[in-house]
N, C-alpha and C positions, 0 to 999 in steps of 0.2 A: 825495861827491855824484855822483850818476850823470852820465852823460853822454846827448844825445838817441839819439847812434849807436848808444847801448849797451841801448835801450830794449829790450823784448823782444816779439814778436807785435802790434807797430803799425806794421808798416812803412809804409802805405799813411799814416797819420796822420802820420806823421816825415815821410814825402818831404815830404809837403804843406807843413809847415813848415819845411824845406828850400829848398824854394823860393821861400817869403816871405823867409827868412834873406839869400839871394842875390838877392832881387829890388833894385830901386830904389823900389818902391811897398809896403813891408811892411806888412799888415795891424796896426793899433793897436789892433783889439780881437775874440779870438778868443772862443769856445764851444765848449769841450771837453765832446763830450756822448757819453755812453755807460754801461755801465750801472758801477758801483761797483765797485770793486778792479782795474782790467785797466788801471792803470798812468795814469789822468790824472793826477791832481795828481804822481806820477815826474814824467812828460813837462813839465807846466806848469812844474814849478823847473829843470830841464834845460835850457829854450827862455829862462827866465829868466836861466840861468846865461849862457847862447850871447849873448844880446842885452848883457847887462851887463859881460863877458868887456872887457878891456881890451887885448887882443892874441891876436882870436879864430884859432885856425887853420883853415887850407882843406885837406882832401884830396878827389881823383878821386873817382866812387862808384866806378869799377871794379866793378859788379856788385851792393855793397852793398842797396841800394835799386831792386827789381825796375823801380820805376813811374819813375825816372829814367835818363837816357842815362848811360851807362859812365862820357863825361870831364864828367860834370858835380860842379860842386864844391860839396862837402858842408862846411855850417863846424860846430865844437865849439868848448866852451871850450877855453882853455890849459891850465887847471887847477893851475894855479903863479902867475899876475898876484897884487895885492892885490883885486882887486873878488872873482873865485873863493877865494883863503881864507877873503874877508870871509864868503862864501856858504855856504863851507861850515862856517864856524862860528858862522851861523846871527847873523851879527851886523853886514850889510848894509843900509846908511839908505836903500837905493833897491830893495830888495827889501820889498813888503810883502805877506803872507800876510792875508787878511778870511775870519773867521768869524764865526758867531754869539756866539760865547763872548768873543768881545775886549768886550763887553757891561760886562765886570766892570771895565773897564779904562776906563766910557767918565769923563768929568767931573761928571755928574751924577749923582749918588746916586740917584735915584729910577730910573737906565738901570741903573743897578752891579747895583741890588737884585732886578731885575724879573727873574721863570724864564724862561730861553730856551727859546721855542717856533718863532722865525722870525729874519732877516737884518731886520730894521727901517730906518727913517732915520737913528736915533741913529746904528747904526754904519757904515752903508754914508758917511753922510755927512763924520762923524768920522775915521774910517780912509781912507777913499777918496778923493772929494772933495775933500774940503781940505787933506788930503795931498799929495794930483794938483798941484793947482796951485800947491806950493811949489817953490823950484827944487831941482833935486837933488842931493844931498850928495856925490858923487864924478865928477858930469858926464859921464854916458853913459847917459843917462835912468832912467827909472822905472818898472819892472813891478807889476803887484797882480795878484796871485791871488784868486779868491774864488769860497773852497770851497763847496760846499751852495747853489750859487746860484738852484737851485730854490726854496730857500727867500725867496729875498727879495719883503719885501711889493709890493703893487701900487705902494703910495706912494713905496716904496727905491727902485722900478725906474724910474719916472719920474721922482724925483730924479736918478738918474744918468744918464738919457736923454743931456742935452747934452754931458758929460763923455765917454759912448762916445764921440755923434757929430764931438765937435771935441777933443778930447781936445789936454792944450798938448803944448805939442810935447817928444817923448820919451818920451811916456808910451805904456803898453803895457798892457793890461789884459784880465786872460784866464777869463771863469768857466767856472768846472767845473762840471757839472749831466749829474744821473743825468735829468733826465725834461724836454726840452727846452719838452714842451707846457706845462707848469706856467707859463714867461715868456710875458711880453707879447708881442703881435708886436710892439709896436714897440722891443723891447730885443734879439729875433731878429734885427730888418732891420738892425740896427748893428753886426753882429758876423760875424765871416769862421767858419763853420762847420767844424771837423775833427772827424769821427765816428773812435767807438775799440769796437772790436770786442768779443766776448770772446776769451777768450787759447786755446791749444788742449787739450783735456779732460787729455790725457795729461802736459803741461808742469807744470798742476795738481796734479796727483796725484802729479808726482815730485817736486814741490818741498814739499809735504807731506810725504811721507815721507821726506823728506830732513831734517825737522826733528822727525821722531819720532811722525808719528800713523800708527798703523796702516792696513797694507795697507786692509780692507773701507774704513775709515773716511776713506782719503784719497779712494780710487774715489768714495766716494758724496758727499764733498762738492764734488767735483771736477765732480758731472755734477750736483748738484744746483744749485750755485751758476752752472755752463753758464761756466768757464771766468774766472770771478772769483777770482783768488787771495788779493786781500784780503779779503772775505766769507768764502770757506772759512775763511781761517785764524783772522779774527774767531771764526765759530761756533763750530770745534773746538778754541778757547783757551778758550768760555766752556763748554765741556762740555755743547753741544748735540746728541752724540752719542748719548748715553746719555736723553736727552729725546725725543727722538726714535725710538729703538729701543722705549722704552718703548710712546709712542703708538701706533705702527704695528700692533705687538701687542693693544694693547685694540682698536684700529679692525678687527683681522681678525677679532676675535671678538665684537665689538659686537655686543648686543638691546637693543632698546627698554625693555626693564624696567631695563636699568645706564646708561640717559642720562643720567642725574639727576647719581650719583657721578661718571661723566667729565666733563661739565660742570662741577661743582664741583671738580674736581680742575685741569680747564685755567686755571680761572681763579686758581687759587694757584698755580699753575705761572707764568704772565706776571706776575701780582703782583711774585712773586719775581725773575723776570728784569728786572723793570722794579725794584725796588727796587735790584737789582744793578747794572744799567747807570746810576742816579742815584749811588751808590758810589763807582762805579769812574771817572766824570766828574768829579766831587770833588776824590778822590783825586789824578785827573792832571792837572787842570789849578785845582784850583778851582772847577769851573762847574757854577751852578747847575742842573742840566736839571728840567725837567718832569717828575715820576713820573707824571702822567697821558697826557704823549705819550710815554716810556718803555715804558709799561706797554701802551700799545696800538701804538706798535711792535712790540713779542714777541708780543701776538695776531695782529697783522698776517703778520710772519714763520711763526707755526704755522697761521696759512690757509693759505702758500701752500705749508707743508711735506705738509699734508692735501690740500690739490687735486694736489700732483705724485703721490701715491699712488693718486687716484681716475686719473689721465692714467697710471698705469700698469695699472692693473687695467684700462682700456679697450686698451691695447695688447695683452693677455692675450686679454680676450673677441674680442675682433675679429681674432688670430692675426698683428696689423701687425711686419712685421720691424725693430723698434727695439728697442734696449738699454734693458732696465730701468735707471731710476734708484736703483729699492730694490733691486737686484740681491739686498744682502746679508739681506733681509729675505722672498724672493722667494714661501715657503708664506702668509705672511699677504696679499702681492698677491693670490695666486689664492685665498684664502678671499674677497675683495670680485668678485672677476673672476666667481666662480662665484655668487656668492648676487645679483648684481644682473644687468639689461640691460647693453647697451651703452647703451639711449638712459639707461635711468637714472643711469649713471654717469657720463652726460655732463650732468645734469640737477644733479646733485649737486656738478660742477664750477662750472656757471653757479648755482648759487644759494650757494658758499662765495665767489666774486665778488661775488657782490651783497652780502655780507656785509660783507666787507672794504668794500666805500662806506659803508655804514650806518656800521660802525667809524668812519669818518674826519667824519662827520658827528652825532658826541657822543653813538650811542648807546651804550650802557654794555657794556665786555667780557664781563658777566654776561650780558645779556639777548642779545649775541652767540652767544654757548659754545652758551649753551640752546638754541638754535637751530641753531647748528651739530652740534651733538651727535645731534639728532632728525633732522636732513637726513641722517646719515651712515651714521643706524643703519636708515633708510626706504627714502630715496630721494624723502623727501616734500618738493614744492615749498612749503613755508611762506611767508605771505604774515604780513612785521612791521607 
């Protein structure tokens, strides 16, 4: 199990909780917000480790930690106690991990059964909740993580309102959340805030090809993901390389008369990944996920793989000194760069946006595509 000190490209985030660590006032409930892969839920079990740690150690930062003074003490686990093995072998009664998937897990069969599409009451309340308020199994209180906490419903979030705000005592509780605006404000006002950056492009790209994806292909996911390593390595595990390579190529040669066939082809392109990501969640844990919010995931992901390619063909026409992201693709950029405007390629971006909401409000991936197909190959502002 890592350690906080050991974290990588969050230093500004670690001092923060450094300094709650050696406070007298430690924050009871954080919100780790930032975007996906660049080390939160690392951090959240790290800071778990630190707090539950039965014989935490202190060293000087000595330099460590830009944002704090030289003698000030930075604590870690020991990583030898009983509470640290427990943790690291993942078999601590005061550490609990909330997701949506513990769903399967919960008492009621009618919860077990139901496709995970959100964090509910069942489980925030069952896992959390009434967890919280047992005493704790090794006496050095009680952390909860909980993952995807965007996702939790209006109802979960008010359910656990009082529980942030008076939380019993020892207890610690920290959500991870890619999109802050998504919570209530009043699940915000309860929570000590540490933002986490993206990580830097080049760390990316080497720790990629340090595990075997090709040069072009670490580059482009390294800038396309803007510094996420868990995202890259996700994509380039499920072989979104070659998906993408594909596309860019039809987009640079894109007419109107072949809308029809890319259109039909995108949508058994996400079918398929969405049948894949229901698979492969199965597989690993048992859980049941949603082929319908699966499936419009991977539409959602190839909008925004299509608009980073329009926001480079705009870097082209307009001569702007930035690095392509399709670097590796770079003739099929300038085939869009040259056959459109600037404004229209900016127009093409704001209507592939608009698209993606439409997606997230049940209109169907089909009637999507067809529409994004006809915008890419125009420039035409389609009104759905």
């Amino acid at each position: 199990m890592i350690d906080l000190l050991d974290i990588v490209g969050q230093d500004a985030a670690v001092a923060q909780l450094q300094r709650g660590l050696t406070s007298d006032r430690r924050p009871h409930a954080y919100l780790f917000a930032g975007p996906a892969g660049v080390g939160r839920r690392t951090t959240a079990l790290a800071l778990a480790r630190a707090i539950l740690c039965e014989t935490p150690r202190e060293q000087p930062n000595a330099g460590r930690l830009a944002g704090l003074d030289a003698d000030r003490s930075l604590r870690q686990a020991c990583g030898t106690c009983p509470s640290c093995r427990m943790i690291d072998a993942d078999s601590h009664g005061d550490l609990h991990v909330v997701y949506k998937e513990l769903a399967r897990y919960h008492d009621k069969r009618q919860v077990r059964e139901r496709v995970m599409q959100g964090l509910g009451i069942p489980v925030i309340r069952s896992f959390l909740i009434d967890p919280a308020g047992r005493s704790a199994a090794h006496g050095r209180g009680k952390v909860f993580v909980v993952l995807e906490s965007e996702l939790m419903t209006p109802p979960a979030q008010n359910a656990l309102l009082k529980t942030l705000e008076e939380p019993p005592e020892g207890v610690t509780i920290i959500l991870v959340c890619s999109r802050p605006q998504s919570l209530l404000p009043t699940t915000l006002s309860r929570c000590c805030l540490v933002r986490f950056g993206p990580l830097p492009r080049e760390f990316v790209r080497r720790r990629l090809a340090e595990d075997g994806i090709g040069e072009d292909e670490a580059t482009f996911w390294a800038a396309f993901t803007d510094g996420s390593i868990g995202r890259a390595t996700r994509l380039a595990r499920r072989g979104m390389y070659e998906i993408k390579r594909d596309l860019l190529d039809r987009l640079g040669a894109l007419a109107l008369a072949e809308e029809a066939e890319l259109g039909a082809h995108l949508v058994k392109v996400c079918d398929k990944l969405g049948a894949e990501a229901v698979a492969e969640a199965k597989s690993a844990d048992g859980a049941l996920l949603s082929k319908n919010l699966a499936t419009r995931q991977a539409t959602g992901m190839l909008l925004e793989l299509i608009a980073s390619v329009f926001g480079d063909a705009i870097t082209l026409a307009t001569g702007t000194d930035r690095a392509l992201v399709h670097a590796d693709q770079a003739s099929a950029v300038e085939a869009l760069a040259e056959r459109f405007a600037p404004t229209e390629l900016a127009e093409v971006i704001e209507q592939l946006s608009r698209y993606e909401r439409l997606l997230w409000r049940n209109v169907s991936p089909k009637t999507v595509w067809d529409n994004v197909v006809i915008t890419c190959a125009s420039a035409a502002p389609l009104r759905l």
